[in-house]
N, CA and C atoms as an extended XYZ file, in Angstrom:
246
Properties=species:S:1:pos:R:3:atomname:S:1:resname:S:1:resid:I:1 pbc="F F F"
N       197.356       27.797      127.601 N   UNK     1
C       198.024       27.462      126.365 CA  UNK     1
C       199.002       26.325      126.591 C   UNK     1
N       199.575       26.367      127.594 N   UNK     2
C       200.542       25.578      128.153 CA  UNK     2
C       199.527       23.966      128.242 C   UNK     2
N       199.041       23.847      128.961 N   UNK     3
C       198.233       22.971      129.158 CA  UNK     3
C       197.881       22.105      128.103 C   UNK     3
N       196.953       22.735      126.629 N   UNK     4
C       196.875       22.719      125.569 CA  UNK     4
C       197.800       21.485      124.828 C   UNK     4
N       198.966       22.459      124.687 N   UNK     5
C       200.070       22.012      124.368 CA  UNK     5
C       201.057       20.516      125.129 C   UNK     5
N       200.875       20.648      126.397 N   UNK     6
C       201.068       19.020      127.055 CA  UNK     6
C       200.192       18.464      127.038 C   UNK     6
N       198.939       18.493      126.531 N   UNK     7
C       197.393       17.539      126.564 CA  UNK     7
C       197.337       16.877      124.953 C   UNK     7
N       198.166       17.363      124.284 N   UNK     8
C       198.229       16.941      122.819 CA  UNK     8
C       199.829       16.381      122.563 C   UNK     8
N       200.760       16.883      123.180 N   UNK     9
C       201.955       15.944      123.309 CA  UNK     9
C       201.903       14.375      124.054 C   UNK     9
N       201.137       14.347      124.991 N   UNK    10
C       200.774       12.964      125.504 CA  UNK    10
C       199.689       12.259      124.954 C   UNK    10
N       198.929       13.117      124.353 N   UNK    11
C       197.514       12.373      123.720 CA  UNK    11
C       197.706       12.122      122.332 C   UNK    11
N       198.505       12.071      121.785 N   UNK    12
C       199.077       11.536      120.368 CA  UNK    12
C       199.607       10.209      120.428 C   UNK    12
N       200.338       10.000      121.384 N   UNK    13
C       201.129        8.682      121.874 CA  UNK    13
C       200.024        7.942      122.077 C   UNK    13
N       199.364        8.122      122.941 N   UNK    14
C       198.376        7.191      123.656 CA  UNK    14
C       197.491        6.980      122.225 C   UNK    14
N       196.614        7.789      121.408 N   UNK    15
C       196.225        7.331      120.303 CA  UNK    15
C       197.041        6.619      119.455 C   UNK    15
N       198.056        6.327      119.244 N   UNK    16
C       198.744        5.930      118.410 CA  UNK    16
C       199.084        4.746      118.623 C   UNK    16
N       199.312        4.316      120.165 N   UNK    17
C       199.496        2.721      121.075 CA  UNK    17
C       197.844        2.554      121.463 C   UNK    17
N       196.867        3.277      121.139 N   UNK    18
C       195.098        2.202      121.229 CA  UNK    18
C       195.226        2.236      119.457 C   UNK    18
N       195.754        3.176      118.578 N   UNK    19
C       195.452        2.596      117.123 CA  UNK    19
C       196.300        1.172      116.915 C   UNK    19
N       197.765        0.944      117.312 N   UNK    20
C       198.108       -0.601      117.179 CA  UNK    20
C       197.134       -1.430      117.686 C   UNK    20
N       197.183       -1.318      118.935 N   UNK    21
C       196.417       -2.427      119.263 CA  UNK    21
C       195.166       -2.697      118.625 C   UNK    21
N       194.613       -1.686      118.412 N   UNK    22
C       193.418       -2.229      117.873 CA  UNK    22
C       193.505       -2.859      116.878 C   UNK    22
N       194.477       -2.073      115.924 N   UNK    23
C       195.158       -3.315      114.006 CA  UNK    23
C       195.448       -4.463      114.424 C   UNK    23
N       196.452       -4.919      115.867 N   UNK    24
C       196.581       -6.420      116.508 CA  UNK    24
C       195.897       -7.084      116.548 C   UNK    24
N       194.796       -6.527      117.015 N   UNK    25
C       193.839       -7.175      117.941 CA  UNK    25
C       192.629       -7.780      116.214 C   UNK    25
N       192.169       -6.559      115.424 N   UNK    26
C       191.880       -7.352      114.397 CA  UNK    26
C       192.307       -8.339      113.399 C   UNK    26
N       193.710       -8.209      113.520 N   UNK    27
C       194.202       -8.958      112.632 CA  UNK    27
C       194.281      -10.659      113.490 C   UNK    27
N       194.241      -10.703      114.297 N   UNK    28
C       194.517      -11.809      115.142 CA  UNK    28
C       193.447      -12.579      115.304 C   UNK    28
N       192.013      -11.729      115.659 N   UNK    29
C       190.842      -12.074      115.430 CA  UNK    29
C       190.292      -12.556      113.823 C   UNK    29
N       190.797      -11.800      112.830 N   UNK    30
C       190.851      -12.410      111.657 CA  UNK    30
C       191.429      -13.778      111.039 C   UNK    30
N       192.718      -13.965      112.109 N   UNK    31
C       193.592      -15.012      111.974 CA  UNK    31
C       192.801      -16.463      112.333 C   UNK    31
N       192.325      -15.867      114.084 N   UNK    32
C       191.420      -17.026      114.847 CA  UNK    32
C       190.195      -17.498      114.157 C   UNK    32
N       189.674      -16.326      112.828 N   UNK    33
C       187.963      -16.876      112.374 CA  UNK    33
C       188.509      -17.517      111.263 C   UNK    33
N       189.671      -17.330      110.674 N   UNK    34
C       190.271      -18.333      109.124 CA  UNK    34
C       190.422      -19.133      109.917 C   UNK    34
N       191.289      -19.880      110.641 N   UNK    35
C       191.318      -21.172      111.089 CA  UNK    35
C       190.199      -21.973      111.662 C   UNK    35
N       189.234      -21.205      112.577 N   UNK    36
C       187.950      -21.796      112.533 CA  UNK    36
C       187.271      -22.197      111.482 C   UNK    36
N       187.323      -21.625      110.520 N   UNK    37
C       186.776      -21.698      109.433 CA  UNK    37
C       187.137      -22.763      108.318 C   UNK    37
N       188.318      -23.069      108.588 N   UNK    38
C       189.045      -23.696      107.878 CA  UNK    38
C       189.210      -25.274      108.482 C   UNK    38
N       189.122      -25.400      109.904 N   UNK    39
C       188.864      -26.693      110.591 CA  UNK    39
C       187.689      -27.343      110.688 C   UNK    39
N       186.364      -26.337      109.958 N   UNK    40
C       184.853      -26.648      110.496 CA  UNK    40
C       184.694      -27.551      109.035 C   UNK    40
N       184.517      -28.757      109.495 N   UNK    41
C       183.705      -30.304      108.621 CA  UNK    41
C       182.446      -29.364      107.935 C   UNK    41
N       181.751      -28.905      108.631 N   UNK    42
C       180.455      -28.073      107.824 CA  UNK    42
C       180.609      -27.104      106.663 C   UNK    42
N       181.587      -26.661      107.345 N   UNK    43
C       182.467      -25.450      106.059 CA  UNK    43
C       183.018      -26.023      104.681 C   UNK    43
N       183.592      -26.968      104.792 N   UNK    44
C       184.105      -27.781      103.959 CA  UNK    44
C       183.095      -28.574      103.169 C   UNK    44
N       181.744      -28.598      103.593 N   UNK    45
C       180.509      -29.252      102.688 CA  UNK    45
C       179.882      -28.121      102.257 C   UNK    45
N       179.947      -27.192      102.852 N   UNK    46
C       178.890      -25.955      102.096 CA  UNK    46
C       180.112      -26.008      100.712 C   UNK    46
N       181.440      -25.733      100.921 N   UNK    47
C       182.104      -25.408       99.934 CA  UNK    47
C       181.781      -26.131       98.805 C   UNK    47
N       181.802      -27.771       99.245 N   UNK    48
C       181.761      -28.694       98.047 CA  UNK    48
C       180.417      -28.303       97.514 C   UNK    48
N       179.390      -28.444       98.350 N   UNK    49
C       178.263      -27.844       98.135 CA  UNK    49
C       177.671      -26.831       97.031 C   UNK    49
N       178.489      -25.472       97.277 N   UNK    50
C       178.784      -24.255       96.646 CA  UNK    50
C       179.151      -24.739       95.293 C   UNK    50
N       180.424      -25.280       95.601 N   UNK    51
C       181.640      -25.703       93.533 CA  UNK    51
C       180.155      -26.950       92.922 C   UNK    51
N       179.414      -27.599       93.258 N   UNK    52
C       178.660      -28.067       92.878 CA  UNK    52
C       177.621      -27.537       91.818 C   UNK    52
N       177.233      -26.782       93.139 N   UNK    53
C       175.881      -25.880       92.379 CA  UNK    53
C       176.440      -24.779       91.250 C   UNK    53
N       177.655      -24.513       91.426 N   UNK    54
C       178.347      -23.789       90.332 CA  UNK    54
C       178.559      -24.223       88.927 C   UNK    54
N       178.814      -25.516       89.319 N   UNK    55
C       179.115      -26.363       88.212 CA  UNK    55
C       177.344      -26.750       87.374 C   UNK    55
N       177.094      -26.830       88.129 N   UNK    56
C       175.273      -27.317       87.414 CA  UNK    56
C       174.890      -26.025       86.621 C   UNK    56
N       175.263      -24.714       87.266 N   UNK    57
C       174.749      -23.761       86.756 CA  UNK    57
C       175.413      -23.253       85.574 C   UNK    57
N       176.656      -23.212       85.475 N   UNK    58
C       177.172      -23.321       84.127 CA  UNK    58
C       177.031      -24.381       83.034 C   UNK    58
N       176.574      -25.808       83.595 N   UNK    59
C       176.269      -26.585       82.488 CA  UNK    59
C       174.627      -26.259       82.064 C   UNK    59
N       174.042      -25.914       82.815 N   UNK    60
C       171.957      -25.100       82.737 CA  UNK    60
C       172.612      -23.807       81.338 C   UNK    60
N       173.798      -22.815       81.927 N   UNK    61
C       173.722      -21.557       81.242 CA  UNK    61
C       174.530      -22.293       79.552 C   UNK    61
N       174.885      -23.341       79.275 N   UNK    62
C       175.548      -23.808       78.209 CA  UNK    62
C       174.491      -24.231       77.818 C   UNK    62
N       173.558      -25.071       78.410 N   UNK    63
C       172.463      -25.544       77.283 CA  UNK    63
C       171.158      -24.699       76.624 C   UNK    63
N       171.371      -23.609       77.881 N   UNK    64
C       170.025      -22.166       77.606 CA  UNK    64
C       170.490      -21.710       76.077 C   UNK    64
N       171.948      -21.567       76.195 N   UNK    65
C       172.873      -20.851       75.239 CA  UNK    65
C       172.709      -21.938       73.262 C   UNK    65
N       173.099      -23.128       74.003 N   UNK    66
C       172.765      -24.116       72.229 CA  UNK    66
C       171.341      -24.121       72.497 C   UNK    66
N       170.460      -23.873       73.190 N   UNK    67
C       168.659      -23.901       72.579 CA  UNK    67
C       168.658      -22.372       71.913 C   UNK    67
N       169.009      -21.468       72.581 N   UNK    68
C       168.936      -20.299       71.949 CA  UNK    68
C       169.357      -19.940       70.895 C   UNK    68
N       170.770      -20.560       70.283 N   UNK    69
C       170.931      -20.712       69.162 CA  UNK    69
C       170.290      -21.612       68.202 C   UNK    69
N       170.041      -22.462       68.523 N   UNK    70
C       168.982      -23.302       67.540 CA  UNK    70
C       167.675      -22.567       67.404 C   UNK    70
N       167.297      -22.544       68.381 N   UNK    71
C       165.666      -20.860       67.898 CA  UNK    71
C       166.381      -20.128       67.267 C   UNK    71
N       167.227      -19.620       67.133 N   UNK    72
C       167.642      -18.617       66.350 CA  UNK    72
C       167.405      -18.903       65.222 C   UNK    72
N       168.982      -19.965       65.104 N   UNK    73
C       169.012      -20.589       63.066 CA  UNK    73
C       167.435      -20.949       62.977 C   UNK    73
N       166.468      -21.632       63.968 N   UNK    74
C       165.566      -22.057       62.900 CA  UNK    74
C       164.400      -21.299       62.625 C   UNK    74
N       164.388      -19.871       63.628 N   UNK    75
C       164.079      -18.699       62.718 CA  UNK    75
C       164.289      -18.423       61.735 C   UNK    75
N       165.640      -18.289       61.097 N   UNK    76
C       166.205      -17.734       60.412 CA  UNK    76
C       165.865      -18.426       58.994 C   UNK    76
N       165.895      -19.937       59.281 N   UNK    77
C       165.179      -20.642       58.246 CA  UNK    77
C       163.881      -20.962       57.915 C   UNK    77
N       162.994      -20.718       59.169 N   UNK    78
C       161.702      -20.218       59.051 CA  UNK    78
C       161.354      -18.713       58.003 C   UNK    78
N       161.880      -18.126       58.004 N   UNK    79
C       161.961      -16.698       57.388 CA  UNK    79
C       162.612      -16.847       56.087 C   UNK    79
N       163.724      -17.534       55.861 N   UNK    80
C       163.723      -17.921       54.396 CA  UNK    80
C       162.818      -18.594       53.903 C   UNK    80
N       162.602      -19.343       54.277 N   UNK    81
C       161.275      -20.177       53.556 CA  UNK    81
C       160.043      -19.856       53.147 C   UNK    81
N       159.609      -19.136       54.288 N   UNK    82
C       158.742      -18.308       54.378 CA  UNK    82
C       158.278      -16.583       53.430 C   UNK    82
């Protein structure tokens, strides 16, 4: 029982100094891949890259949007007429 009891008074500590380190150790590694990331010339063209194709695709989903409304109204005036 004794035993028990000093095997869990020392083994709390020790989990508790490998749980920091390990939060250190990711956060630091997180730190080192943003700045890589952030210095890489390639990274910086996918981005422009990326806001590009974003931009095309919202001006594609604006014009899907006024054709679709024009089929619409000229349903609509197809059917009156009709």
């Amino acid at each position: 029982m004794i035993t028990l009891v000093s095997v869990a008074a020392l083994g709390i500590p020790i989990v508790a100094l490998l749980t920091k380190h390990q939060k250190e150790m990711a956060q630091m590694f997180a730190q080192q891949h943003h700045v890589q990331s952030a210095n890489n010339p390639e990274t910086a063209q996918m981005r422009e890259e990326v806001r590009l194709l974003r931009e095309q695709l919202n001006q594609q989903s604006i014009i899907l949007d006024d054709i679709w409304s024009h089929s619409k109204n000229l349903q609509e005036r197809v059917s009156e007429n009709g």
